[in-house]
C-alpha positions as CSV (number, residue, x, y, z in Angstrom):
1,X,61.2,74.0,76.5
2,X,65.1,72.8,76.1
3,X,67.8,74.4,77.9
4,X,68.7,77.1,75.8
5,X,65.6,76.7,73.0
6,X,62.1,79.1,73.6
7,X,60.1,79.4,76.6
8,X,56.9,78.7,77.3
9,X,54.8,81.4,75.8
10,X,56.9,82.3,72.7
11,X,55.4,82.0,69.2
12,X,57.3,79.0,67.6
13,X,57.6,77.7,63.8
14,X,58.1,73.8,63.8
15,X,58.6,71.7,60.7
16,X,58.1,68.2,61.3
17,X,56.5,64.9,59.8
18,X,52.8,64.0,60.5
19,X,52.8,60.6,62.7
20,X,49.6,61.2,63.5
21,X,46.2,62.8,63.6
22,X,43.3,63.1,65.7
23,X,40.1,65.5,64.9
24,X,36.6,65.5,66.6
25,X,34.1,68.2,66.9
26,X,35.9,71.4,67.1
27,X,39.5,70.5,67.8
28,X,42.6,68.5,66.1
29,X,45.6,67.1,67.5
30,X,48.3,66.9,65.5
31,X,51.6,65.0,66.5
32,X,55.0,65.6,64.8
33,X,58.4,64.0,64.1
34,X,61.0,65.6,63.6
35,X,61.6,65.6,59.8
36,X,66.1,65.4,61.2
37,X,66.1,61.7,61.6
38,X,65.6,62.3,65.5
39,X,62.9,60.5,67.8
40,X,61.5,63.9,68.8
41,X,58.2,64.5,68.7
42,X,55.8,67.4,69.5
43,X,52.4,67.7,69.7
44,X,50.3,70.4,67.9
45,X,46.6,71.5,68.5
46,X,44.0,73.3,66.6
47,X,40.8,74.8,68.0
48,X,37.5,76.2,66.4
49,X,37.3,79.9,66.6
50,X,34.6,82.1,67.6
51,X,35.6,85.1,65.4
52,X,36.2,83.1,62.4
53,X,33.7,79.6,62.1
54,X,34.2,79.0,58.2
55,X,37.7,79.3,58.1
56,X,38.3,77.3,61.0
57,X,35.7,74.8,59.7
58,X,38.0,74.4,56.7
59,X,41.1,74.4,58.5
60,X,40.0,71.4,60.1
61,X,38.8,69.7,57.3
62,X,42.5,70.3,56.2
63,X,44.1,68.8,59.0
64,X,41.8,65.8,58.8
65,X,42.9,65.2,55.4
66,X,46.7,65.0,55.8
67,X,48.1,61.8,55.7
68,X,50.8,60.2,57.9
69,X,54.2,61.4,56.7
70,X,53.4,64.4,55.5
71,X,55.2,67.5,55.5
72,X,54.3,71.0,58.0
73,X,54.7,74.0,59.0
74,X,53.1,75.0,62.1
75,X,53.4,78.5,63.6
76,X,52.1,78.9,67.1
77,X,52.6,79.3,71.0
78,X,54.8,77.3,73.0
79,X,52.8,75.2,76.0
80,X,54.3,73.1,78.5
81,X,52.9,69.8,78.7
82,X,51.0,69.1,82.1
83,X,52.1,65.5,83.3
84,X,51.1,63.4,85.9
């Protein structure tokens, strides 16, 4: 994270603009913009899960519908991005 903003680990809200997403099989990758006029972005995933199938099955078929622009929420866990 930022100097100052949440570790890695914390649960996170983020609101930001869909720039773009990609969904095969069991997993979607989201990435945001920040909605602040800024040229952050973040990336958001979404996995299929074992306890709950149907509702992740429609979860994804959410995801896959949302259109570039769009406004959301996204409550989760903070990850640090492995780069090479």
């Amino acid at each position: 994270g930022a100097p100052g903003g949440p570790a890695a680990g914390e649960e996170v809200w983020v609101r930001g603009r869909i720039a773009g997403v990609r969904a095969k099989g069991g997993s979607a990758f989201l990435v945001l913009r920040a909605s602040d006029g800024s040229y952050s972005t973040a990336q958001a995933c979404f996995f299929k899960s074992k306890e709950d199938p149907e509702g992740s099955k429609d979860m994804l078929n959410f995801i896959q519908s949302l259109t570039q622009e769009s406004i959301v929420d996204i409550k989760g866990l903070l990850a640090e991005a492995e780069v090479k």
